[in-house]
PDB file of N, CA, C and O in Angstrom, chain B, residues numbered from 101:
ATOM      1  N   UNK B 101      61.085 102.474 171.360  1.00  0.00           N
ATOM      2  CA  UNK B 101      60.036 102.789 170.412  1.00  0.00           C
ATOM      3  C   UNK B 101      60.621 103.506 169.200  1.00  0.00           C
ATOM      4  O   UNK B 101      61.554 104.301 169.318  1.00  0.00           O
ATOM      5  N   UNK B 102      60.096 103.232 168.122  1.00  0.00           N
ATOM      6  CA  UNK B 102      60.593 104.047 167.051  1.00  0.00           C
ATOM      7  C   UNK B 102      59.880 105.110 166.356  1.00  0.00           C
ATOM      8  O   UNK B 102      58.661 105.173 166.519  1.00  0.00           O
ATOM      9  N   UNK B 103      60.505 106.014 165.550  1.00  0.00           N
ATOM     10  CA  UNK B 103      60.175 107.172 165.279  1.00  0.00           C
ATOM     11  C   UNK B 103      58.751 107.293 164.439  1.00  0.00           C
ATOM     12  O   UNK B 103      58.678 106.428 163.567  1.00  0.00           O
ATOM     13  N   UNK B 104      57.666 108.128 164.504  1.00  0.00           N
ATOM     14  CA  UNK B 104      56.607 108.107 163.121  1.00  0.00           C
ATOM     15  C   UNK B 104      57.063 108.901 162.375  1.00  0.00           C
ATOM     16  O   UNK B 104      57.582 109.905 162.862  1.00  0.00           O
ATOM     17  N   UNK B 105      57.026 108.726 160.942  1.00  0.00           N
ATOM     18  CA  UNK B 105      56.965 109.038 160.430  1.00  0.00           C
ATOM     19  C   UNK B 105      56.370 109.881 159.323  1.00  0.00           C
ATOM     20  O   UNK B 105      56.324 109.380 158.200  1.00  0.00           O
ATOM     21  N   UNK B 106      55.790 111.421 159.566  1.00  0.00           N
ATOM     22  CA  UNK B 106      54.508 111.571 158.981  1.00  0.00           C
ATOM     23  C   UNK B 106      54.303 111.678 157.646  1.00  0.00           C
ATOM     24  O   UNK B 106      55.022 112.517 157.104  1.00  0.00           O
ATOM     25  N   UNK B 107      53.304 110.902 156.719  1.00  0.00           N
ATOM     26  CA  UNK B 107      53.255 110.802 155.473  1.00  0.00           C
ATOM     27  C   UNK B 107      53.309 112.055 154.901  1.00  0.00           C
ATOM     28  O   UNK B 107      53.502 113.125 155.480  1.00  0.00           O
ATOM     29  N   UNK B 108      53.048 111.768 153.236  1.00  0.00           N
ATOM     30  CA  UNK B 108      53.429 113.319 152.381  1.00  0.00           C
ATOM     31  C   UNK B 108      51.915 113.880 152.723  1.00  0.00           C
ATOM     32  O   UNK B 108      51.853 115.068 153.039  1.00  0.00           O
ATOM     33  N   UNK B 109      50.686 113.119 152.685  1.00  0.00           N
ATOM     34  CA  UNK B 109      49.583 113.370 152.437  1.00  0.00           C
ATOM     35  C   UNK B 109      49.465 114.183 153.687  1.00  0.00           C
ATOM     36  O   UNK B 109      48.800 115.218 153.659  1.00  0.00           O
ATOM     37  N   UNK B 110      50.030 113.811 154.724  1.00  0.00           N
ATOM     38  CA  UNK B 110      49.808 114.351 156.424  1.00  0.00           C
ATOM     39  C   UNK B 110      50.617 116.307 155.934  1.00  0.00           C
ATOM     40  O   UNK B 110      50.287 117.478 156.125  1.00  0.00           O
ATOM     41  N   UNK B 111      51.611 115.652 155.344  1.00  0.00           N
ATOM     42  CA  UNK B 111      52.377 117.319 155.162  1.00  0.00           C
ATOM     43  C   UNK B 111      51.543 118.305 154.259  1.00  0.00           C
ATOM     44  O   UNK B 111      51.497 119.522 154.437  1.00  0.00           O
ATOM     45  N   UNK B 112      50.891 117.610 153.264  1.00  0.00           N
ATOM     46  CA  UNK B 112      50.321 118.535 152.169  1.00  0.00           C
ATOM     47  C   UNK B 112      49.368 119.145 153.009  1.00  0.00           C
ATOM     48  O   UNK B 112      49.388 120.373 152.926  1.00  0.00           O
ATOM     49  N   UNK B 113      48.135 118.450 154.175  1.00  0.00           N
ATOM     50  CA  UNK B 113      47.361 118.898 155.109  1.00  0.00           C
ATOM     51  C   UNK B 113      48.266 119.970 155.941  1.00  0.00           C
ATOM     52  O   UNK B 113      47.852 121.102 155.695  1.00  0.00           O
ATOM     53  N   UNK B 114      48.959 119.977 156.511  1.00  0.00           N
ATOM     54  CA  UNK B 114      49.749 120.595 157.652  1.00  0.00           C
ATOM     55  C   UNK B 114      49.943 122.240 156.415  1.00  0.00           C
ATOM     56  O   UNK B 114      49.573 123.353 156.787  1.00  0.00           O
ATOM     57  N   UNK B 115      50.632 121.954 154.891  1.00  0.00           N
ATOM     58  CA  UNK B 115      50.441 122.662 154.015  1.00  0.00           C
ATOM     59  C   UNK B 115      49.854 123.820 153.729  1.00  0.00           C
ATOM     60  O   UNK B 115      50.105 125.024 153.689  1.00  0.00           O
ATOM     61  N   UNK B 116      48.459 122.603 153.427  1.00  0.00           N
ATOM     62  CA  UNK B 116      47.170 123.221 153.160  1.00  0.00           C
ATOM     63  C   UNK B 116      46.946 124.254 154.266  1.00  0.00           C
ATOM     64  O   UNK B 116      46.740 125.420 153.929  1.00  0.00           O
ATOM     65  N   UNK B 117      46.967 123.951 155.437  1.00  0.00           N
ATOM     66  CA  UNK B 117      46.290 124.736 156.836  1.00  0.00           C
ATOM     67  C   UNK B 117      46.765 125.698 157.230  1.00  0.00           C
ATOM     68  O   UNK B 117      46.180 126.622 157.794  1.00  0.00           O
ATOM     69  N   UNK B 118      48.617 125.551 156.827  1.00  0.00           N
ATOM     70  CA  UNK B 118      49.327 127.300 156.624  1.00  0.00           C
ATOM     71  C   UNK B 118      48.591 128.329 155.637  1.00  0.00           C
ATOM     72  O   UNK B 118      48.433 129.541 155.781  1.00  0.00           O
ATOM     73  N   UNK B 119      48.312 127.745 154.912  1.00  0.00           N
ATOM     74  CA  UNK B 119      47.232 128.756 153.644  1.00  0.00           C
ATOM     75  C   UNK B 119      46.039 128.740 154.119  1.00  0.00           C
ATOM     76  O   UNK B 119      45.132 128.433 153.345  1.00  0.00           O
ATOM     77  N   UNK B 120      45.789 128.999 155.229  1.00  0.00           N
ATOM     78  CA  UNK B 120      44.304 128.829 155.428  1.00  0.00           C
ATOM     79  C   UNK B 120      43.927 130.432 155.634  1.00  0.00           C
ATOM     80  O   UNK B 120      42.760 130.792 155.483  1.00  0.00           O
ATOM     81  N   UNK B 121      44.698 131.133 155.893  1.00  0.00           N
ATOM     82  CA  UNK B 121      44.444 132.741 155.927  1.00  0.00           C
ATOM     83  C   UNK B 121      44.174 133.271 154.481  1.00  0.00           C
ATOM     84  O   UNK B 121      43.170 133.957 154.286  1.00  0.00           O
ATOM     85  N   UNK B 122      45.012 132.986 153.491  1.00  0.00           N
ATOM     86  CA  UNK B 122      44.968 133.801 152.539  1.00  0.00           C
ATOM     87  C   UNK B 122      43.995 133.085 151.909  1.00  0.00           C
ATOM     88  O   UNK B 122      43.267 133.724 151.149  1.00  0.00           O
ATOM     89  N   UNK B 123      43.799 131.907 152.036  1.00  0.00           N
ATOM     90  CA  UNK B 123      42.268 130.903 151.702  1.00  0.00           C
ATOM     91  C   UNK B 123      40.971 131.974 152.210  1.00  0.00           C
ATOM     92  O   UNK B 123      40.028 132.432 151.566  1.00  0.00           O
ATOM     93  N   UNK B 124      41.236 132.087 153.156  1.00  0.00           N
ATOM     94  CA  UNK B 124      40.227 132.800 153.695  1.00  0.00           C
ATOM     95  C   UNK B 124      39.765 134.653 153.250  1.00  0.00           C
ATOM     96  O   UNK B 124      38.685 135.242 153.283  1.00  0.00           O
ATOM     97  N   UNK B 125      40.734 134.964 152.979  1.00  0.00           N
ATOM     98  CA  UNK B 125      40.750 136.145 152.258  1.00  0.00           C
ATOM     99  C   UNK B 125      40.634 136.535 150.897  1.00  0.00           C
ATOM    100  O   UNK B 125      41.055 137.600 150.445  1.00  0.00           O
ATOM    101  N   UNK B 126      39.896 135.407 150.084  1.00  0.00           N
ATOM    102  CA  UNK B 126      39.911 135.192 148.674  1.00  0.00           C
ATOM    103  C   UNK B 126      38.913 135.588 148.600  1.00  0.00           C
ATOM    104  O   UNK B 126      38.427 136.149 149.583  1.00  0.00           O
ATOM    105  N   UNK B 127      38.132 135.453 147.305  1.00  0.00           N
ATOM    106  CA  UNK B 127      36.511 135.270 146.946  1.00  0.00           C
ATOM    107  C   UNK B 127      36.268 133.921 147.105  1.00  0.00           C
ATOM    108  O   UNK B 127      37.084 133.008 147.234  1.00  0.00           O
ATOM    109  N   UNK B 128      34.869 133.883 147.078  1.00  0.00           N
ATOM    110  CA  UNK B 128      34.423 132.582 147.176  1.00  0.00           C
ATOM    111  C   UNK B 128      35.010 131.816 146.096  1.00  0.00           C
ATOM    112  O   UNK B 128      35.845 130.937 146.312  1.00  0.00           O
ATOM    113  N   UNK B 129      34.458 132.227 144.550  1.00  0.00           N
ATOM    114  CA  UNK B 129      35.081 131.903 143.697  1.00  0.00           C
ATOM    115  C   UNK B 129      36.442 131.409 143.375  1.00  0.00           C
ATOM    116  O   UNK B 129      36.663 130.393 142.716  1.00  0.00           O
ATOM    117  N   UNK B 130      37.256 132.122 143.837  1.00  0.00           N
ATOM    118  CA  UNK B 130      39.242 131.976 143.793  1.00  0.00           C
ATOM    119  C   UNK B 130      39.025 130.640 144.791  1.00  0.00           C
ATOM    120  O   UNK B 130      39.517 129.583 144.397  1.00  0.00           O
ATOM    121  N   UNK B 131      38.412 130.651 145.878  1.00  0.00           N
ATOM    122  CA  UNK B 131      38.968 129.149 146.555  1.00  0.00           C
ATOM    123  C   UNK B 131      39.032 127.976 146.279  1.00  0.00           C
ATOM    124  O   UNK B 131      39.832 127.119 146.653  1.00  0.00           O
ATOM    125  N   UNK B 132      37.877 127.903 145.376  1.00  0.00           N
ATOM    126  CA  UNK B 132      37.929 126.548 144.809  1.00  0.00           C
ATOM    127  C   UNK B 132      39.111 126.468 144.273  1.00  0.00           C
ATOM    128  O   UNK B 132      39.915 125.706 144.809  1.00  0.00           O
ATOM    129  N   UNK B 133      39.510 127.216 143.108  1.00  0.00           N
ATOM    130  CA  UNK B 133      40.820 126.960 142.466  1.00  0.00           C
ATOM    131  C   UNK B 133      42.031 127.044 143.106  1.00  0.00           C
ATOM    132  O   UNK B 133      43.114 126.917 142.534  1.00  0.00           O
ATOM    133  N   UNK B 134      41.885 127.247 144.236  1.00  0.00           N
ATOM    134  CA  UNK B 134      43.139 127.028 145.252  1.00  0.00           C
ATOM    135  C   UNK B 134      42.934 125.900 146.030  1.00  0.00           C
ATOM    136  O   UNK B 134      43.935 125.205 146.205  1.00  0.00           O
ATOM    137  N   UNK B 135      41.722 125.475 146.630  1.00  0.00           N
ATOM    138  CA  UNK B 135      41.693 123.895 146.798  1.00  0.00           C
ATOM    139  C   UNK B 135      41.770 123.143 145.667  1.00  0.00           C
ATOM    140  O   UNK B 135      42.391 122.094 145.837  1.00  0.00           O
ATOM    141  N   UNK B 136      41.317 123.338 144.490  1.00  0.00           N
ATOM    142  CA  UNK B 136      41.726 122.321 143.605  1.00  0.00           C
ATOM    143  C   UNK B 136      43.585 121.945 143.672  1.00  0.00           C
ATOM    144  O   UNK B 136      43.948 120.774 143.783  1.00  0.00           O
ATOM    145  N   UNK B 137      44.736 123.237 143.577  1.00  0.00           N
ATOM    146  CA  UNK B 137      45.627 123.345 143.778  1.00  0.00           C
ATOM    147  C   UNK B 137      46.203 122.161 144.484  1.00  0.00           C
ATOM    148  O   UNK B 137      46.910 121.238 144.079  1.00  0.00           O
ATOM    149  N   UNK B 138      45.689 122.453 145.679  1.00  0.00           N
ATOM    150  CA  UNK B 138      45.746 121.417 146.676  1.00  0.00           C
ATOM    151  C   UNK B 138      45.842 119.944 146.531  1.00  0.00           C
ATOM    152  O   UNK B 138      46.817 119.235 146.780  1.00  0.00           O
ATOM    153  N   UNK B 139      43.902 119.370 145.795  1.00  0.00           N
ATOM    154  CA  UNK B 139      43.799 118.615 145.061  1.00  0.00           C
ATOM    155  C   UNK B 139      44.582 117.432 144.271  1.00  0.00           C
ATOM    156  O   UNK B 139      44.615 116.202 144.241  1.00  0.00           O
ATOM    157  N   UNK B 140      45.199 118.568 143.641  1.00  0.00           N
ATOM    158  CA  UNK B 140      46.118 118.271 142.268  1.00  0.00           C
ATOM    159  C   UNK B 140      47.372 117.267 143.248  1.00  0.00           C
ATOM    160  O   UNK B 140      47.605 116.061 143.160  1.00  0.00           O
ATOM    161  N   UNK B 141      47.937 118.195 144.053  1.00  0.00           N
ATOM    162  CA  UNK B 141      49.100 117.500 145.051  1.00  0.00           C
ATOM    163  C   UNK B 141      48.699 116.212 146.044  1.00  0.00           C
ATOM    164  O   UNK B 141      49.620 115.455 146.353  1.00  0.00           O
ATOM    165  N   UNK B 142      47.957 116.062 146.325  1.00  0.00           N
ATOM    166  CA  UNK B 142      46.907 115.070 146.851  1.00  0.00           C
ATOM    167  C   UNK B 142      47.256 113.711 145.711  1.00  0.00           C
ATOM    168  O   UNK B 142      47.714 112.587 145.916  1.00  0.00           O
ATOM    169  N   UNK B 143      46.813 114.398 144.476  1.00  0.00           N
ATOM    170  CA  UNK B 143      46.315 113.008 143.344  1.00  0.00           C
ATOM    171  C   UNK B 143      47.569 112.832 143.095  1.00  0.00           C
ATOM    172  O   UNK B 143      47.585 111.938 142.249  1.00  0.00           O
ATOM    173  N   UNK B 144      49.140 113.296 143.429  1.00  0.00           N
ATOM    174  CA  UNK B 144      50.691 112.698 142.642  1.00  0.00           C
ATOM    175  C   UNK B 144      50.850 112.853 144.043  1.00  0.00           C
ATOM    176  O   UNK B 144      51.824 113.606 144.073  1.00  0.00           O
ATOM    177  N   UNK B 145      50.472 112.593 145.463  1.00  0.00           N
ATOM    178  CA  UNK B 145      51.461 112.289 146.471  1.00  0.00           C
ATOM    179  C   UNK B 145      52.156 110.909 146.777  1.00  0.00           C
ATOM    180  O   UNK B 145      53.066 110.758 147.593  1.00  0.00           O
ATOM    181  N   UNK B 146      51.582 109.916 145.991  1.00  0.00           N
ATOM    182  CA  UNK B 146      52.625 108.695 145.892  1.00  0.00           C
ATOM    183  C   UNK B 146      53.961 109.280 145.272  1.00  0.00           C
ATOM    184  O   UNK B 146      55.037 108.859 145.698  1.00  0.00           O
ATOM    185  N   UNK B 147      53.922 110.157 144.365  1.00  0.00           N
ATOM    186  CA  UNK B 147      55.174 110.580 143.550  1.00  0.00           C
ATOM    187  C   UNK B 147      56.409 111.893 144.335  1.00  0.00           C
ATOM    188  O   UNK B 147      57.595 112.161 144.142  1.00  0.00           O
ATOM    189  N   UNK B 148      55.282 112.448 145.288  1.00  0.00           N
ATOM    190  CA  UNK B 148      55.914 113.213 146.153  1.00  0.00           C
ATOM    191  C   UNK B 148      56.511 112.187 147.389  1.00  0.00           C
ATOM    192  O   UNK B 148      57.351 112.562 148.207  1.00  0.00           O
ATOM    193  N   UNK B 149      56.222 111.530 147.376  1.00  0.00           N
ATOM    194  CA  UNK B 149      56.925 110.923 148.669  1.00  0.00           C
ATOM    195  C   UNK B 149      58.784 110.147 148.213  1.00  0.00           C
ATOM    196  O   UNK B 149      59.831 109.917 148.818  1.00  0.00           O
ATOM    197  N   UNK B 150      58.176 109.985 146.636  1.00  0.00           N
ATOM    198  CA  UNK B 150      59.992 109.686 146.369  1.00  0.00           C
ATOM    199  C   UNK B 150      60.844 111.184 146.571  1.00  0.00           C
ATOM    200  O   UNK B 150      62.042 110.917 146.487  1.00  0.00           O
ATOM    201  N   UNK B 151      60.694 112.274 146.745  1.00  0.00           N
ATOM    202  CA  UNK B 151      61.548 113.194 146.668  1.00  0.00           C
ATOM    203  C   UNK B 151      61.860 113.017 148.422  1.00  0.00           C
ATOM    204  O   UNK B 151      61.127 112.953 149.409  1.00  0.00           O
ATOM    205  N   UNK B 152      63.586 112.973 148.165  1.00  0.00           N
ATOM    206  CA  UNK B 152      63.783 112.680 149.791  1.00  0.00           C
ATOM    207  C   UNK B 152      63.683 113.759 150.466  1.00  0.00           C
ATOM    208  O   UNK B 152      63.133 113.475 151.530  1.00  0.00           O
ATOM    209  N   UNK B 153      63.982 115.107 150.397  1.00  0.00           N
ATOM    210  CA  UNK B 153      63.273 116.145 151.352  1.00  0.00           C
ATOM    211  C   UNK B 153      62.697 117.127 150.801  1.00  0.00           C
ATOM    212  O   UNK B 153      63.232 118.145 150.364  1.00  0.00           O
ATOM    213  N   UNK B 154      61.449 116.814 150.807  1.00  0.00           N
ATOM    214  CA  UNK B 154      60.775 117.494 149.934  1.00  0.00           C
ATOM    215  C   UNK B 154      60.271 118.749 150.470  1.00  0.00           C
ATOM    216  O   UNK B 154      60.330 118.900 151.690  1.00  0.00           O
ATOM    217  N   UNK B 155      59.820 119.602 149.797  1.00  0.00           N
ATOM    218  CA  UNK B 155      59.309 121.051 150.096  1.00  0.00           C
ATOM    219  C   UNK B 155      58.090 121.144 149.423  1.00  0.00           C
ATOM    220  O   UNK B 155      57.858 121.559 148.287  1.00  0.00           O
ATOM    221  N   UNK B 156      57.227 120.634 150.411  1.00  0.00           N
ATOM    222  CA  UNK B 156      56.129 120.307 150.107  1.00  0.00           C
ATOM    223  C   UNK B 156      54.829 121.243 148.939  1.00  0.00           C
ATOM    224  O   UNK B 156      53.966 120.938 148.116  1.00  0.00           O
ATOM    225  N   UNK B 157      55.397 122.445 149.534  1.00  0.00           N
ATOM    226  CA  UNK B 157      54.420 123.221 148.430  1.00  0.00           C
ATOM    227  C   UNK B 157      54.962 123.266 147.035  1.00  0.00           C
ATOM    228  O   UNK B 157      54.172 123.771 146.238  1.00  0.00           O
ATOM    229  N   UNK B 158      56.220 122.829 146.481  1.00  0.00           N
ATOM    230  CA  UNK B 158      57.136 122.875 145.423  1.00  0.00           C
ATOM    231  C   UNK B 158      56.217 121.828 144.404  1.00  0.00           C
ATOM    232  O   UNK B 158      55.800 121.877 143.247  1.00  0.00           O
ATOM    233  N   UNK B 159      56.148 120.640 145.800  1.00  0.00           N
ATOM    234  CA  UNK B 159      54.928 119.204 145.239  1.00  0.00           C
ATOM    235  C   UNK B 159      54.253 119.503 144.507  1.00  0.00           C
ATOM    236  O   UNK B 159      54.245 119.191 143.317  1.00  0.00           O
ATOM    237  N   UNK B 160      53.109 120.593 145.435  1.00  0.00           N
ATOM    238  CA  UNK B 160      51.738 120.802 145.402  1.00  0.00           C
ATOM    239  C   UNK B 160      51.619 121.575 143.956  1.00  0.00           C
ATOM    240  O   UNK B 160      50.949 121.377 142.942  1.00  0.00           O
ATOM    241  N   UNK B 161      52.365 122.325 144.260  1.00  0.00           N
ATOM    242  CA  UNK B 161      52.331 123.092 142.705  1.00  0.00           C
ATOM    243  C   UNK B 161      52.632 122.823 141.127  1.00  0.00           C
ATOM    244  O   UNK B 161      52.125 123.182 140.065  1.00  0.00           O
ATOM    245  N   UNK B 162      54.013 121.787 141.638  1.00  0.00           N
ATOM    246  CA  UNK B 162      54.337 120.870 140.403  1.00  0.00           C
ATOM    247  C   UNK B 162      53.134 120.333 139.755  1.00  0.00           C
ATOM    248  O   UNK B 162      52.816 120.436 138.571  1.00  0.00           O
ATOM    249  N   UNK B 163      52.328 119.569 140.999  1.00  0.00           N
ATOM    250  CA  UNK B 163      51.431 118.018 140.753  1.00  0.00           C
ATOM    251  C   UNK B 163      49.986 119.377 140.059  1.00  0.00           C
ATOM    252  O   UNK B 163      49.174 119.156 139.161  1.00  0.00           O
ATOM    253  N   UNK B 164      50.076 120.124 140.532  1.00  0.00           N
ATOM    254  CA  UNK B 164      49.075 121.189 139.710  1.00  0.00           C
ATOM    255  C   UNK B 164      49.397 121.555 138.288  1.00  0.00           C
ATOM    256  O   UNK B 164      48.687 121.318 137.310  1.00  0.00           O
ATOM    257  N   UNK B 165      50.687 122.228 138.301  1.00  0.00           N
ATOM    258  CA  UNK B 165      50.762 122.326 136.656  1.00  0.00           C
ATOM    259  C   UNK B 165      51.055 120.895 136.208  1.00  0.00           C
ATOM    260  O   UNK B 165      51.035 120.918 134.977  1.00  0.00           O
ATOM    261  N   UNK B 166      51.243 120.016 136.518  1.00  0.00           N
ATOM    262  CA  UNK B 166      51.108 118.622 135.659  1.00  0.00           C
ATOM    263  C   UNK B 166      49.809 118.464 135.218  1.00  0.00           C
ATOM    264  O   UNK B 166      49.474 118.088 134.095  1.00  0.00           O
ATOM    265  N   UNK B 167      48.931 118.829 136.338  1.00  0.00           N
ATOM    266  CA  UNK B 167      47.659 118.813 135.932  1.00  0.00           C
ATOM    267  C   UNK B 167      46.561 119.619 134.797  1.00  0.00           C
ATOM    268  O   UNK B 167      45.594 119.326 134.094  1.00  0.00           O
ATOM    269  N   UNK B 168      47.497 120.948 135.167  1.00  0.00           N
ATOM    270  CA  UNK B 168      47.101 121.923 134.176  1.00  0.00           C
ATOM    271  C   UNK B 168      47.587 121.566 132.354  1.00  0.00           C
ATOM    272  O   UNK B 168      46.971 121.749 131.303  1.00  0.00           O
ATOM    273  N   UNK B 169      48.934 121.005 132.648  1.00  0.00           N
ATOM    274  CA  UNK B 169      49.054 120.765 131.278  1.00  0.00           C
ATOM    275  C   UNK B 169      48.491 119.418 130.653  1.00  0.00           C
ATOM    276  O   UNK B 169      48.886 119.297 129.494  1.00  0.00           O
ATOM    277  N   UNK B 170      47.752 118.457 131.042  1.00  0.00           N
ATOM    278  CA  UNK B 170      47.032 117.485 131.070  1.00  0.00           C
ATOM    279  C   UNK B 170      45.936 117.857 130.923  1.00  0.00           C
ATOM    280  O   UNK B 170      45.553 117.083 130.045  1.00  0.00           O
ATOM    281  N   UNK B 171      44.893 118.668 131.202  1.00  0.00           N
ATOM    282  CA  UNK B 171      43.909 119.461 130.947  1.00  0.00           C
ATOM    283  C   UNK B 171      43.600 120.271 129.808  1.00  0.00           C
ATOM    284  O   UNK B 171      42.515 120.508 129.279  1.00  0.00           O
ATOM    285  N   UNK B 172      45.279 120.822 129.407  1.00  0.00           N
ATOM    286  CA  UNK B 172      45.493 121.965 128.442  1.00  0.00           C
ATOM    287  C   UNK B 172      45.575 120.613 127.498  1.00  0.00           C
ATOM    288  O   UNK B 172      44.487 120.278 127.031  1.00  0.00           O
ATOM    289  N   UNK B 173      46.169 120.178 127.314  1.00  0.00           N
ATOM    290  CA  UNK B 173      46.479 119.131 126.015  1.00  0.00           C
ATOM    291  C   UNK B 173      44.917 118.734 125.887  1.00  0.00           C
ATOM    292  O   UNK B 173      44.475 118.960 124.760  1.00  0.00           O
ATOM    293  N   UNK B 174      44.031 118.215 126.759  1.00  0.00           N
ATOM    294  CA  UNK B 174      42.869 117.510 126.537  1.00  0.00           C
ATOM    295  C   UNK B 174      41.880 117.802 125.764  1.00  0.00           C
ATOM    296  O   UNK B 174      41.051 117.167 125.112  1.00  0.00           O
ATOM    297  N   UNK B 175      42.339 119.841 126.135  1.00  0.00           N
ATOM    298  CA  UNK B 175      41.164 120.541 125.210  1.00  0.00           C
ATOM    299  C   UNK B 175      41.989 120.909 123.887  1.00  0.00           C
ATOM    300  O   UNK B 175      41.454 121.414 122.900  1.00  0.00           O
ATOM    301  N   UNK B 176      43.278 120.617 123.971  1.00  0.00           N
ATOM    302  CA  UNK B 176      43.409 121.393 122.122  1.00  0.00           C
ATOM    303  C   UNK B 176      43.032 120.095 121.246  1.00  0.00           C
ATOM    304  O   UNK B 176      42.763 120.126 120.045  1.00  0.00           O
ATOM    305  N   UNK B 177      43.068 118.717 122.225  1.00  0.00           N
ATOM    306  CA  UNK B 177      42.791 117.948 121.197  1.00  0.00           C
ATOM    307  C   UNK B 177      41.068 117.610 120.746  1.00  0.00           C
ATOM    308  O   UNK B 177      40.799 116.963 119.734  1.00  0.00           O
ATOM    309  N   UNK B 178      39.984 118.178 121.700  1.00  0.00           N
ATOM    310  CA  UNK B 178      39.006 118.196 121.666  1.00  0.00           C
ATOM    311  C   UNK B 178      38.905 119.383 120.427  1.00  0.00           C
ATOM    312  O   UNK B 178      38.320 119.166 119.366  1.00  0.00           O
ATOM    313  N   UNK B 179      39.495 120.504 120.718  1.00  0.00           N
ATOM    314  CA  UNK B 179      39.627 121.671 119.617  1.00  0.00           C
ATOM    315  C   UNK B 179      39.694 121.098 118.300  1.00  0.00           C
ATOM    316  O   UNK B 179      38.842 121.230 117.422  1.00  0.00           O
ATOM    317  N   UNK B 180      40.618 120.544 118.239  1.00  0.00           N
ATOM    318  CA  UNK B 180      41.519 120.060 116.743  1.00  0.00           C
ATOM    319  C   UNK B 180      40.124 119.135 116.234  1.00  0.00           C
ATOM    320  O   UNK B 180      39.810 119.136 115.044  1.00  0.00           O
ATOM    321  N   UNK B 181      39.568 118.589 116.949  1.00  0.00           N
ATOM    322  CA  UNK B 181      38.413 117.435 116.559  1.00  0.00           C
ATOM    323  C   UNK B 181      37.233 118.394 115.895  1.00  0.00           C
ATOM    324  O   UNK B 181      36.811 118.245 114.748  1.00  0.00           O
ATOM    325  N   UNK B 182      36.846 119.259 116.696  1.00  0.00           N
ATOM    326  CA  UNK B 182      35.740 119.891 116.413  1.00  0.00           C
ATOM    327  C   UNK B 182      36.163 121.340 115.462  1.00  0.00           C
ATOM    328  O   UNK B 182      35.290 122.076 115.003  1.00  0.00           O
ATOM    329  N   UNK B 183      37.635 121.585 115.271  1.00  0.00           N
ATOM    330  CA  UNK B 183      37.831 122.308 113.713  1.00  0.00           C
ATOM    331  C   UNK B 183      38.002 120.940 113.033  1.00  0.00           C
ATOM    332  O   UNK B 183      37.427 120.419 113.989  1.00  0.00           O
ATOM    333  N   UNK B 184      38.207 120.155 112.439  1.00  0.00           N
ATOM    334  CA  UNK B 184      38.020 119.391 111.753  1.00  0.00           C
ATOM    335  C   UNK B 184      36.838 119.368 111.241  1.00  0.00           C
ATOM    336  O   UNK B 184      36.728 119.956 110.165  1.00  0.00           O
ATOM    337  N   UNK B 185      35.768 118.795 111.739  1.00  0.00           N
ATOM    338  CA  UNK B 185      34.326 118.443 111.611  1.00  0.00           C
ATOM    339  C   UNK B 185      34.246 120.027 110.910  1.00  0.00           C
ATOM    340  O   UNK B 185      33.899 120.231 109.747  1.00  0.00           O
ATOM    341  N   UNK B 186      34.689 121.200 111.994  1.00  0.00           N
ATOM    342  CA  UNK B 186      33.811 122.286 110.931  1.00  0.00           C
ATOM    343  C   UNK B 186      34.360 122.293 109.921  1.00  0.00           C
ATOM    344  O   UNK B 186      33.712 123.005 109.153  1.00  0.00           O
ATOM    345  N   UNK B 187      35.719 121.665 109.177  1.00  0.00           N
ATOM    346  CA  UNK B 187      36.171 122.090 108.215  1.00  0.00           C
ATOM    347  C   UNK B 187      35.354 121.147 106.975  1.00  0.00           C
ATOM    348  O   UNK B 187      35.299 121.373 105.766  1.00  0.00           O
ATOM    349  N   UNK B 188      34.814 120.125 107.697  1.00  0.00           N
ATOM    350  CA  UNK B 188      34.252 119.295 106.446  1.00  0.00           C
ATOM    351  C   UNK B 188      32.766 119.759 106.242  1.00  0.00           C
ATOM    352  O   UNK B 188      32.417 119.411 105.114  1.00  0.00           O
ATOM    353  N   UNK B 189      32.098 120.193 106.682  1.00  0.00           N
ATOM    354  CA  UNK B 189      30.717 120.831 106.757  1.00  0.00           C
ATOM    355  C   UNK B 189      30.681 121.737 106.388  1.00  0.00           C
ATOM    356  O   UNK B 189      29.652 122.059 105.794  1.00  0.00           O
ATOM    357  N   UNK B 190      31.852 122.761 106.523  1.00  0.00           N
ATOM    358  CA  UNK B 190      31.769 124.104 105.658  1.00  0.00           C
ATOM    359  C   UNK B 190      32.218 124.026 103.564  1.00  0.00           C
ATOM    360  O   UNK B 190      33.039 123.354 102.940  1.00  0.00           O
ATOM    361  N   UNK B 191      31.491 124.762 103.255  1.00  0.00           N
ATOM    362  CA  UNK B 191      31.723 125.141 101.813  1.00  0.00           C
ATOM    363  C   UNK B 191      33.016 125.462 101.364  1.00  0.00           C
ATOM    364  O   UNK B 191      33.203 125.770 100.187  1.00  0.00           O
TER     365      UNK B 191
END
C-alpha cells in the first residue's frame, strides 16, 4: 500500500486548530480577522502546495498579506477616483 499524502488544505486545518486557544481568547471582534487570516491561506493553497516543505503558517500569512496588499491597492485606487471627481466639482 502506499503512503497518503495529506494535502496543504488538510495542514492549514491541522494549522488552524493549533490556534484554536488563542482564537479562543480573543474578542469576538479580533476573530473574525484571524479567521479571515486563515481564509486568505485557504484562497493561495494551490500556490502553497508548490513550496516543497512548507511551514505552513509562513503560507498562511504570506497568502494574507498578499491579500492585504490587494485590498490596500484597491482602495487607493478607489481614493484617487473619488479625489479626482472632488477636484473637478470644487471651485
Amino acid at each position: 500500500m502506499g503512503r497518503t499524502v495529506r494535502t496543504f488544505r488538510d495542514a492549514i486545518r491541522i494549522e488552524e486548530a493549533r490556534w484554536k486557544d488563542y482564537r479562543r481568547t480573543m474578542r469576538p471582534s479580533q476573530r473574525e480577522f484571524l479567521d479571515r487570516v486563515f481564509d486568505h491561506g485557504r484562497s493561495l493553497a494551490d500556490a502553497g502546495t508548490m513550496i516543497v516543505t512548507p511551514r505552513v503558517m509562513e503560507v498562511v500569512l504570506l497568502s494574507s498579506m498578499v491579500e492585504m496588499i490587494r485590498e490596500l491597492d484597491e482602495i487607493k485606487e478607489r481614493l484617487g477616483v473619488l479625489e479626482t471627481r472632488l477636484e473637478e466639482i470644487s471651485p
